[in-house]
C-alpha positions in Angstrom: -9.7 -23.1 24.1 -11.0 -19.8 24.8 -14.1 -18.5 22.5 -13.9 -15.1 20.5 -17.0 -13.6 20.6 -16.4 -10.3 18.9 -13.5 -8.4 17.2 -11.8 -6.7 20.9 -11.3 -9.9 21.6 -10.0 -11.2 18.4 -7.7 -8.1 18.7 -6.8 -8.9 22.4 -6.0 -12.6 21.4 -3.9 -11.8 18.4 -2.0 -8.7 20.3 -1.1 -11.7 22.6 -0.1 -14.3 20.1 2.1 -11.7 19.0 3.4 -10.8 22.1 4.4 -14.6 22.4 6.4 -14.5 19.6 3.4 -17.2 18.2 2.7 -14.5 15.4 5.0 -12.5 13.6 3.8 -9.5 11.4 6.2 -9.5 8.3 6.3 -13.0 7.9 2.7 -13.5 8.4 2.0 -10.0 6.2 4.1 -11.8 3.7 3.1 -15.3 3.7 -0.7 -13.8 3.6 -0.2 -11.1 0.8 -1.8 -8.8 3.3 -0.3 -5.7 4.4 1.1 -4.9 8.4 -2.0 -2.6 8.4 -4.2 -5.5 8.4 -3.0 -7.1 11.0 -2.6 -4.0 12.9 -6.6 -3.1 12.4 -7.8 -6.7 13.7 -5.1 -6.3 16.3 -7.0 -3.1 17.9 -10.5 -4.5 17.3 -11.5 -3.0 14.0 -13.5 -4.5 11.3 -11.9 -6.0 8.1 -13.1 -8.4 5.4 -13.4 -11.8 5.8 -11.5 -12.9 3.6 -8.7 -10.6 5.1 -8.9 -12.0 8.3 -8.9 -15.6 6.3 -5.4 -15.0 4.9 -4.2 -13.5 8.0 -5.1 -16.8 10.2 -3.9 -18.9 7.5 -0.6 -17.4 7.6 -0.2 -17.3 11.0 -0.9 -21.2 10.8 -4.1 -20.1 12.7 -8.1 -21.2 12.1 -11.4 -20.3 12.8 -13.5 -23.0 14.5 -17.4 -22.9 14.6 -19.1 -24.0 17.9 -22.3 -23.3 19.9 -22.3 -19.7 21.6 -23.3 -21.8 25.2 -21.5 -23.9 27.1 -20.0 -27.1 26.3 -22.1 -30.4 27.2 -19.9 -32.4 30.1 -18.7 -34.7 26.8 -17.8 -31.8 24.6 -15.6 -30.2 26.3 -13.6 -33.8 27.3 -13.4 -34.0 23.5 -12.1 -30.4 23.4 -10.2 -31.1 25.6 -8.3 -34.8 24.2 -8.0 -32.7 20.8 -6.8 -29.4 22.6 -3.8 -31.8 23.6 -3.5 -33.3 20.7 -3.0 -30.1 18.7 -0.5 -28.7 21.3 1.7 -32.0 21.3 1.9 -31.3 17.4 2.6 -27.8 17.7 5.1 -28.5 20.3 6.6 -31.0 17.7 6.3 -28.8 14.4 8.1 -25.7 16.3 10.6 -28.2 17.9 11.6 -29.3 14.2 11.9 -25.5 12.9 
């Protein structure tokens, strides 16, 4: 899990997710209420609201996740890593089932 540490990277990631078919904009505009333009903005590293970037995540079956700016301790990043893989096996599953 890689960390975001400010919004040209947020736009790199989500130009990515996109790219992998992981986000798709009018289904994610739709299911977030938000307009294309949103996720166009974040996309190229611009600022929007919080709450903007919120509902786009959310619809995009995406979340934020608060950790320390360093590096992981030796025993954090095994646990980041045990629920990294538990996360993609249920991913895997839920787009299996779609």
């Amino acid at each position: 899990m890689e960390k975001i540490l400010n919004l040209s990277m947020l736009g790199s990631k989500l130009k990515a997710l996109k790219k992998e078919g992981v986000i798709k904009p009018s289904l994610v505009s739709r299911k977030s209420g938000r307009s294309r333009d949103i996720l166009h903005r974040m996309e190229n590293g611009q600022d929007v609201s919080v709450s903007a970037l919120l509902d786009i995540l959310n619809a995009a079956g995406l979340a934020i996740r608060i950790v320390p700016k360093g590096f992981p301790t030796q025993a954090e990043a095994q646990a980041l890593l045990a629920e990294s893989d538990d996360e993609y096996e249920s991913f895997e599953v839920n787009n299996i089932k779609q």
